[in-house]
Each structure stands twice: as C-alpha cells, then as structure tokens.
N, C-alpha and C positions, 0 to 999 in steps of 0.2 A: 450471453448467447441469445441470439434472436429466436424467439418465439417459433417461427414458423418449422425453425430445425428441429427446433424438440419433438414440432406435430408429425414430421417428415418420420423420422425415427421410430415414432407411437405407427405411425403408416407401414412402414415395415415391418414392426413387429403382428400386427394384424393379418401382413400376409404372409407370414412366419406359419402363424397358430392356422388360419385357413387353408395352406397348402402342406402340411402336417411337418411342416423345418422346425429345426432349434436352433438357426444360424443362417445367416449369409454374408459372405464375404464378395468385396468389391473393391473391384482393384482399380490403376489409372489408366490400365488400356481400353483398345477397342478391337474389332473386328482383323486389323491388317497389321496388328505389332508392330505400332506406330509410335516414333519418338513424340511427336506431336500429336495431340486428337482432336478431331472436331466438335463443336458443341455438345450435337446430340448424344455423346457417346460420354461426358463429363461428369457421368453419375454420380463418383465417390465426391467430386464438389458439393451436388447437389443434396445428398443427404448429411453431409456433415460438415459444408461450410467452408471447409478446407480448401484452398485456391492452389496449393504449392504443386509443384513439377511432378514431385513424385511421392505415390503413399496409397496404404489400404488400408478401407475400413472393413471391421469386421461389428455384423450388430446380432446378439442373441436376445433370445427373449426375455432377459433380465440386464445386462449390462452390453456396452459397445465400446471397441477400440479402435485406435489410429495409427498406424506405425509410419514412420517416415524416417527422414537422415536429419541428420545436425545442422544443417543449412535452415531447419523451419521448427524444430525446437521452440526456441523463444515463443514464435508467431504462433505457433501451434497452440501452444498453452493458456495462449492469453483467449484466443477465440474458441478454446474447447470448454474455457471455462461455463460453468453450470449447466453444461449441455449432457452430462454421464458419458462421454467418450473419454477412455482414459487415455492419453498418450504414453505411445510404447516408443520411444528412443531404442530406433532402428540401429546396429552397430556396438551397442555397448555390452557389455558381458552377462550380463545381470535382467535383459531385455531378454521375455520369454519370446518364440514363437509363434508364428501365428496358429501352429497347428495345435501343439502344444498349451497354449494358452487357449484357445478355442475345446480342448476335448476336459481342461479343470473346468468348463462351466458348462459343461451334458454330458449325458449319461449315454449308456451303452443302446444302442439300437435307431439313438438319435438322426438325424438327415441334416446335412447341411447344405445351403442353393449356394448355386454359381451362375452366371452365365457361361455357358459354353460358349457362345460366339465373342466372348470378350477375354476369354483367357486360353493360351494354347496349348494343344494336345501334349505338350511334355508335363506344363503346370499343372493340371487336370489329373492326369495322372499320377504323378506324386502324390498327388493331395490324397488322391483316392490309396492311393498305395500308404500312406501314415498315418490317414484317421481310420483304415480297417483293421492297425493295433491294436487300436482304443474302440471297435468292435461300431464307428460310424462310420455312418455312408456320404456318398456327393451325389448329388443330386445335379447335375450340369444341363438340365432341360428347358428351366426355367430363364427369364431376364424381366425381374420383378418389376422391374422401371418404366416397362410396357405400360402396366395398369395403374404405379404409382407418380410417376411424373407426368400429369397431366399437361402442363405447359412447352415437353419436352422441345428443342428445337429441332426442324427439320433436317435429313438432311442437306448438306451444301449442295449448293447447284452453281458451281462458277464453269464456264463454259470451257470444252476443252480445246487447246491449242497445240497448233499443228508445228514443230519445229523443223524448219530449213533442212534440208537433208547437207547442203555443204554445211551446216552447224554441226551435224550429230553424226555425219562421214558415211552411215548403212543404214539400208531401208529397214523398215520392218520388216518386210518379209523375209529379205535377209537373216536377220536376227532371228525371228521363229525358226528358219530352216535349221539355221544352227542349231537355235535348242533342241530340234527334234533329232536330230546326231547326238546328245552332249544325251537323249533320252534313250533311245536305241544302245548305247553305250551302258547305260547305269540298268538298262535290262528294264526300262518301263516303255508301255505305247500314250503316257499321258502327263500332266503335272497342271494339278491347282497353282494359281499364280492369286496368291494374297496379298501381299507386297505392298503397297502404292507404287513406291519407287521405283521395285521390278516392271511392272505394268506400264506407266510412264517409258521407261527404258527401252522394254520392247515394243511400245507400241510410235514411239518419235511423237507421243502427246506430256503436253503440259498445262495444270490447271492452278486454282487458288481456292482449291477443295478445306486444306489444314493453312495452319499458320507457320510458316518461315518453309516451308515443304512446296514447292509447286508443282503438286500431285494431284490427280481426281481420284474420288473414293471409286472403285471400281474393283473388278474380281476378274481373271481371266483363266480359261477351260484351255488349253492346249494338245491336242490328242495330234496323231499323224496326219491326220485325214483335214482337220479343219483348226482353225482358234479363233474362239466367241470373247469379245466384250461384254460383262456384266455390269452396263453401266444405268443412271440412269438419263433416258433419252430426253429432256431438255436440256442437259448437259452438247448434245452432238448437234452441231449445226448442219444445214447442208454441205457448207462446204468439209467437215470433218466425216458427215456419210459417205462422200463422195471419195474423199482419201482413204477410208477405210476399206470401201470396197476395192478400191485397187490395188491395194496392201495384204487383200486375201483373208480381211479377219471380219468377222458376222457381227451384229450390234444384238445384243438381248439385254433387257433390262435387270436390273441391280438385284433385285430379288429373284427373280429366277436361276442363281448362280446354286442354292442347292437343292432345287428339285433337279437340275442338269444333274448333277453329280450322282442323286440318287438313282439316273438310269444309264448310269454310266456303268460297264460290267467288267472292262479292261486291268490294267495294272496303271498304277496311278499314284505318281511321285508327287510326296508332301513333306517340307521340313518340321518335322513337330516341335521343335522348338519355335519355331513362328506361323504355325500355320493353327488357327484357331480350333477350338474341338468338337464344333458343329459341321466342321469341315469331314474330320473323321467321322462322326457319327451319321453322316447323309450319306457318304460312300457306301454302303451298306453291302453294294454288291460288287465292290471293287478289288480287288486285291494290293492290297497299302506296299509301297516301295516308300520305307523312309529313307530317304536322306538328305543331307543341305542340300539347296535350291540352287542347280547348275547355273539362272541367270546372275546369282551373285556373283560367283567369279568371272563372267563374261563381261557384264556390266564393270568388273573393278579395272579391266585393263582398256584402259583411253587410246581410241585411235588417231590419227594426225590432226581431223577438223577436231575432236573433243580438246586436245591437249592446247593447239592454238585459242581455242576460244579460254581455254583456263589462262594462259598467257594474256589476253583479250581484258579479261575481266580481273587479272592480279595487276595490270596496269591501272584500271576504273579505282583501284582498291588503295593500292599505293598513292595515288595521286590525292584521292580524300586523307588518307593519314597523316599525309607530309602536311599537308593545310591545317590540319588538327593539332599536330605537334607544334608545329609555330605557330599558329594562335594558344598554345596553351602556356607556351613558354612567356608568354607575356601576363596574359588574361589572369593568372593562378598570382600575382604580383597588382594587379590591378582591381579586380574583380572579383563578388564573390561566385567563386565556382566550385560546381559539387558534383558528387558524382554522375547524379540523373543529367546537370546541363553538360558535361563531356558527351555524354550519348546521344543528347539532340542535338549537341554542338555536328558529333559523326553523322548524323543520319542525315542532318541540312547538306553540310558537304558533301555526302553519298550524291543526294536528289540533285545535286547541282549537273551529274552526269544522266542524260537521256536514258541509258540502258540501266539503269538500276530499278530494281523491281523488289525489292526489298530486303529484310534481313536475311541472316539464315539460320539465326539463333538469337534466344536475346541476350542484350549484349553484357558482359560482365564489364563492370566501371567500381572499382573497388580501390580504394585509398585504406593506406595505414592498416591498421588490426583488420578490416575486412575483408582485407586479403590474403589473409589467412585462412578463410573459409573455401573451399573450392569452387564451388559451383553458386558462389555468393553472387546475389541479383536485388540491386537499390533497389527502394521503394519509396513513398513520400515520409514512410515514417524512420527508415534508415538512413539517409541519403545525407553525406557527411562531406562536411566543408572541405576543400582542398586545401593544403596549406603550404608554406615554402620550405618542406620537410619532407623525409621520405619518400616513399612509391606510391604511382598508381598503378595497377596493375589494370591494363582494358583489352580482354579476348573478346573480339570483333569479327563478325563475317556478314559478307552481303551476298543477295541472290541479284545477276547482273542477266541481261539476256543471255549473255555470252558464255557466263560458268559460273560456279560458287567460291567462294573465299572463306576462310578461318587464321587469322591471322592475332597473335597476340602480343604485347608487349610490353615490357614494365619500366617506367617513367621516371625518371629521378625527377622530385619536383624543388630541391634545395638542397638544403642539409641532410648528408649521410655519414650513418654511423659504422665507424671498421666494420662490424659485424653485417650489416647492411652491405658493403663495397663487397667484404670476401664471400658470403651465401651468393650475391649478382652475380662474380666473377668465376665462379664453380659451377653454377646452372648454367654459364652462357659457352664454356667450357665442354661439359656434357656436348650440348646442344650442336656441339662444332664437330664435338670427338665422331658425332655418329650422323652429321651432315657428311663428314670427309669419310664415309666407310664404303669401302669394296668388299664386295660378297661374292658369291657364289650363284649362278640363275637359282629360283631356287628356294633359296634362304629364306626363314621365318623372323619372323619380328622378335619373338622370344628372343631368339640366337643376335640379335642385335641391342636390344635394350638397353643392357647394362655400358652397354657404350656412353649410353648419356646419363647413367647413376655412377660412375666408377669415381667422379673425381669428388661428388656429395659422401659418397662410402666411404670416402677415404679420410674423411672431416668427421664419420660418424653421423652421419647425416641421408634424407630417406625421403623419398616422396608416393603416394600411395595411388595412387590412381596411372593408367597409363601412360606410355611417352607418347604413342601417336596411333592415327585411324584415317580411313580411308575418304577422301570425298567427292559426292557423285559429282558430274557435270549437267551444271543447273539441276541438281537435284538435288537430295540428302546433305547435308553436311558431315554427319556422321554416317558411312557406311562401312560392310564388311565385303569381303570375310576376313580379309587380312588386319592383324593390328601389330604395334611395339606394342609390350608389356610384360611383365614378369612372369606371369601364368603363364600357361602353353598356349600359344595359340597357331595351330601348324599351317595355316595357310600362306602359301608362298609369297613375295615378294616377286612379281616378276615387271620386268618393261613395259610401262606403258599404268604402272599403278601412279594413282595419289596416295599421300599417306604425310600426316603431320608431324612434324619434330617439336616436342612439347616436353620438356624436363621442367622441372619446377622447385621451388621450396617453401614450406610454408609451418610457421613460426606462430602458435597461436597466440594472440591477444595480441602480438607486437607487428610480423606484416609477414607477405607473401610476393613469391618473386616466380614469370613464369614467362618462358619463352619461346615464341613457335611461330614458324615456317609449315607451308605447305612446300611438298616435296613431289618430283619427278622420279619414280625407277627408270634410270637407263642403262644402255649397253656400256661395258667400260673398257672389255677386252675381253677375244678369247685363245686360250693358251691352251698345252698339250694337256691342260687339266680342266680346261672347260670355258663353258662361257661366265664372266663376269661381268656382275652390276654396280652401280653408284646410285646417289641422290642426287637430284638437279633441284636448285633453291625455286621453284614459281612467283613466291612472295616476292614483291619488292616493295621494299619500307627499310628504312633505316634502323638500324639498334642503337639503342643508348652506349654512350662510350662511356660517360662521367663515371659512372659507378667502378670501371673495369679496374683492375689492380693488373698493370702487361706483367712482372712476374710473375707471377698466381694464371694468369691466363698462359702465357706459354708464345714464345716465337712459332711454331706451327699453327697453333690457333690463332695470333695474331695476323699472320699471313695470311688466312682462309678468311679472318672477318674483314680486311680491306679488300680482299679479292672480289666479297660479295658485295659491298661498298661502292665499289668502283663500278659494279655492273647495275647496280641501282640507279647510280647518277649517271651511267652511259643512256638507262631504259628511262627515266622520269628527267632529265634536264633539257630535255627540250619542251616538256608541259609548260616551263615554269619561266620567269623572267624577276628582275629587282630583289627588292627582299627576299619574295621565297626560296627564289634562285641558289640566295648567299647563303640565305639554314641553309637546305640540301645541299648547298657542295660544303658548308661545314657538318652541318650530318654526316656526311661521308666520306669526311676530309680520313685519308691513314692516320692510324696510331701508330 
C-alpha cells in the first residue's frame, strides 16, 4: 500500500473528528447517476486506491472498508493490502452491509457524512431511514473532498456539439414541447433534468465530457415558461449560443443550477431514484412530484433518422468485426495473441472508418476460464495467451457519429469440448427463441425473458444477470427504462425501442459463452386482438457455426440463423472483395 493512501485516510479521519462524524461513506457515483464518471468526481479512487468500476468505501474513525463484486476480488486484495481497508466481497452470504457493518463500529447518537450531490434521493433516504434503528443520523451536507483532495481535477470542458437535425429527426424545441405535455399530464408545471444523456437528448448536443458517454456535464431546469442550460460556458461556442437561442433554451452556468431551484416555488418533477439529494434539499420551496423521468421513455423510442443512423453505424461495426474475425482465425495459429491485442487489434479496425469516435464501453476480450467472470476486463497483469482451444468471448461496442453498437460474440478458436458445443448451442438457441417473438404492443421484458433461458432451464442451467437493455443513439449504451430480465421490470416494449438480445452461460474456472444482437421493436401485425410487435436484428456480424450441434439447435432456429446470415452477407458483401469476401460468404454460408 502506498504511503500517500494511508495519509489520505489519516485526512479523512481528521475531518471526521473536526466536523463531529464517526463515518463517511463514498460511493462510485457522481452528481447525474452516471454509468461513467468524470475525473473530478473519482473520489472513492482517490482515497483508497481502488481503480475498478464499481465499489464503496466506507472510512470510520478507527477502521475502513471496501465493498465491491467478484470481478475485482483478487485485485482488491492484493492493493488494500497494509492500507486497514478491509475488503467486504459484495454478493456473498456472509458479507455484512454496509449499514449494518457501519452501526457494529458506532454508537448511538453518532453522525455519518455523505455527499448529497453524489448519491441519490432514494440512497439517502434509505440510509437515513436504517441507521435511525441503530438511533444514527446522515449527515448529507457535507462533500469532504472539497477541502481534502487538494489536486482535485477540474471539471471537463470538451466543447459542446451540435447534431444534424436530419441525424436526430426533432428539434429541440420540439422535444421540450413535448416534455412539457408528458409534465402537464403527471400534474407537474416543472422537472429537474440530471441526466447527461437526458440533457444531450433533449437538447440535440454532444460532448466528450465522460469516457465512452458523449455527454457534457450539465443540468437542466424545465418549467412551462422557459428551459435553462446549467452548463458551464467555455463549453458553448458561438456557434452553439447561437443554436441555442433558437431552440428557445437560456445558457446559465453549471453552478448556478441550485440556487435556480431554490427560487423555484412550483411543482417540480424528479426521479429519486436518480436524481441526486442536493437536488431535493435546494427545492426547499417547491412541491416534489416524484416520479421516473418522462424523457426516458421519450428518448427510448427511435424515430426514422435515429433508427437509420443505428443501421448507419451497425454497418461501421459489422464491417470492423468481420476483419477481426478473419484475422483472428489465422493470427491465434501464427502469432502470439492475447486478450489486450484482440482489443487493439478491434479498435485499429474501428479507426480505419472516419465516423468512429470511440468506444462505448470497455471492451470485454476474455479467453477460457475468464470468461466466466461477467463483466471480466484484461489488464497487463491478466491478459492471457489465446490458444487453439476453446472460446473467446469479446462484448464490443463503438460510439460512431451515426449511433451506438453492443455487439457480442463468442469464438471457437480450436478444439471444443461436447460440453463446450451443447452450453454454445442452448445459449444460441435461447438467443433465437426470443429474437423470433411476437407480442403484444405493449409487452414488458420480464414477460419475454425466459424465452432466452427456457432451453439452459431445461439442461438445469441459469445465467444471472440480464438478457437485454436498451441503447441510446450516439448516446448511452446502456439505457432504460425498458429491459429483458427476470425481475419486474414493467416498462413497455414498444416500436421504435432498441434493446439487446444477450443470453449467456458461464461455468466458473472452465469458460463462458455469450451472445448478442442489438435489436429493433417493430410493427408485426394487427388483428381483432390488437396490435402486434417483433424484433428486427440491427447487428450485422456473423455467428460462429463450428460450435452448433443442428439437432440440439432445432430446424426453426436453424432456419432463422441463415435467414439472418443471408441478410448479413446481402448488407456487408459489397464492403468486401478476395479473401475476406470468401470468410464472410463462408461465415454465412447455410447450415
């Protein structure tokens, strides 16, 4: 453990005992309940050293903890060592709470800090509603990092960018108008806009505020009357003053977003679930209308320009894949290759197209037993030889001008084992069962799921995390509100969503198998019972055949996987010529 962390800690605890706390907790968000955060907002890095995706530290004035998932276990432990943060292995039975474990080491009348602008009004609340069993308080006022991270980074300034209205189909003003119906409707005259994404959305700007997000950190006030930009202004050029003023939305700087609020006296929609809790507490003389945030579901359904520009950029996408896959089918035979060089092998190929503007995740490049980890991400000290064995599993997506991509798919790179063929040819199964589904307008993800777990159930077999989620254009990769997944999740599926087909399997210490399509809702028919919807494939990329066992796959799923075969090589065989040509038409030769 480096020095400087221990001092960082001994710093904390200082402003513990000086501001009269016995705790603070820090989490990995920021201000806008961002997948991604920018620098200055990387606190729980900064005082415990900790780099991974996700996790909180909790420091009291005698001991401190870590909690995070099993993806950062190992790495955890080796760098918390001689630092006093104990690692608490997030998920396992026997791993206390953090509430829980925070009220065995204080006593009753104790104070514990948070930051309010970095955790949201639902979080905050709970907290406060668990530790006033154990007779403490939260203190949510504070954001200790102000006075203790003196080197703090600023924040970003990357300049905001204007998107083509034929790109994004409706003006802004448009979009606001609507919101302010979709507000009128839920019985509010206002709504806090935290978001990034949201903001971006409604306002037809794009930045490189966060990483793999092309978002600006901003806030926006929407009332009837007017909508303010809380941005800050070396971010807006003239020529973005100038669209903005014509778009009907006012420029105020970034910090002034809650003294607005505090003179704000209307009714004023916020989702507490992601709307931070400095947010609630400025409102002061507002009257709070909770509920989810109408531009999600606005934002989820793609009109003609969003949809063609996904088309747009799942051609950019496909086209780097297919070049990846035939160089890999030789290179893993020739060369040594390993996880980390498949990713910069992808990302050379991405660059080689104009419009690619960068990831939109980092990329999962997972061989053999790594693949069994979920959300497993190489590094120099992981990063494991390819061999002429088994899978690689590589969930991939790029940010293109045109739209976003998530695309995954798992690799025979030799030799496979029956067990290996039958787990492939059950996930890829799944994957088809609820590609080929008609519903209901309507219909929730829940109500579809198990379409793509039914034939792993039926082997005794399970995979824990979601089948699929929604993705913005040139936005988010992962958005809501809709998702597939086992838990409830009631928001609709309707026309015009994205949403990923992702069924999986994964086998600890031996390997992991996972396969996904981004997907189109569309119209499919309507009858005396209603209207009906389907999925449209976006992805174009080829799937591995080698693995497939066709009786265990099924004459109807066979059918549907050269259907979509055939439409891959009808959309990418005019990219291509000689060899690559001959892969992709045997890529996508029928089974």
């Amino acid at each position: 453990m480096k020095n400087y962390i221990l001092d960082r800690i001994e710093a904390m605890r200082d402003f513990l005992r000086r501001n009269g706390l016995a705790a603070y907790i820090v989490p990995s968000t920021d201000p806008h309940s961002s997948e991604y955060v920018a620098d200055c907002w990387k606190a729980r890095e900064w005082i415990s050293g900790f780099d991974g995706s996700a996790g909180t530290v909790v420091i009291t004035l005698e001991g401190a903890a870590l909690w995070t998932d099993s993806r950062y276990w190992l790495a955890a432990e080796e760098l918390l060592d001689g630092s006093g943060i104990a690692l608490m292995k997030d998920g396992l039975a026997d791993t206390p709470g953090i509430v829980s474990w925070v009220a065995g080491n204080l006593s009753a009348d104790d104070v514990v800090g948070v930051d309010g602008k970095v955790c949201s009004v639902s979080e905050v609340e709970a907290w406060k509603a668990d530790f006033a069993e154990y007779n403490i308080k939260v203190d949510a006022s504070r954001d200790a990092f102000e006075e203790l991270w003196s080197e703090r980074p600023a924040l970003p300034m990357s300049h905001a960018e204007i998107m083509p209205l034929e790109r994004v189909g409706e003006a802004a003003r448009e979009k606001i108008a609507r919101l302010r119906s979709e507000l009128a409707l839920q019985g509010a005259d206002a709504m806090a806009v935290t978001m990034l994404d949201e903001i971006a959305w409604l306002t037809n700007l794009r930045g490189e505020d966060v990483e793999y997000n092309p978002v600006l950190v901003a806030y926006m006030l929407v009332t009837m009357e007017k909508a303010t930009l809380f941005v800050c202004s070396q971010k807006i050029t003239e020529e973005v003053r100038v669209y903005l003023q014509k778009e009907n939305i006012e420029i105020r700087e970034y910090n002034d977003f809650f003294g607005a609020l505090a003179e704000f006296d209307g009714k004023l929609l916020l989702n507490p679930a992601k709307c931070c809790y400095a947010v609630l507490e400025a409102a002061k003389n507002a009257k709070i209308v909770r509920l989810a945030s109408p531009v999600a579901a606005m934002k989820a359904v793609k009109n003609a320009a969003e949809i063609a520009g996904f088309e747009e950029a799942m051609l950019c996408e496909g086209r780097a894949m297919v070049k990846l896959l035939y160089w890999l089918r030789d290179a893993v035979k020739k060369e040594n290759i390993t996880e980390l060089s498949v990713d910069r092998k992808l990302t050379e190929l991405r660059s080689e197209d104009k419009s690619f503007r960068g990831l939109s995740f980092s990329t999962i490049s997972a061989y053999g037993e790594h693949a069994a980890i979920v959300h497993y991400e190489p590094t120099e000290e992981s990063d494991k030889k390819l061999e002429e064995r088994g899978f690689l599993l590589l969930d991939c997506g790029g940010q293109y001008e045109w739209g976003t991509t998530d695309v995954t798919r798992t690799i025979p790179l030799g030799t496979l084992t029956q067990e290996e063929k039958e787990d492939y040819t059950r996930v890829l199964r799944g994957h088809i069962s609820l590609a080929m589904a008609c519903f209901p307008k309507g219909t929730c993800g829940t109500q579809l799921d198990v379409l793509a777990r039914q034939w792993l159930w039926r082997a005794g077999e399970n995979y824990l995390h979601g089948t699929g989620h929604g993705v913005g254009h040139y936005l988010n990769v992962h958005e809501g509100p809709h998702q597939i997944r086992m838990n409830n999740m009631p928001a609709p599926l309707l026309p015009g969503v994205t949403v990923t087909n992702e069924p999986g399997l994964y086998k600890a210490e031996r390997f992991g198998i996972r396969i996904e399509n981004t997907m189109l809702v569309v119209p499919y028919a309507t009858t005396e019972f209603g209207e009906y919807c389907e999925m449209r494939p976006l992805t174009v990329c080829p799937i591995s055949k080698e693995p497939i066992i066709p009786e265990l796959l099924g004459e109807e799923a066979i059918a549907y996987l050269n259907e979509y075969h055939s439409r891959v090589y009808e959309k990418l065989a005019k990219y291509f010529s000689g060899e690559l040509l001959e892969f992709l038409k045997e890529a996508c030769a029928a089974l």
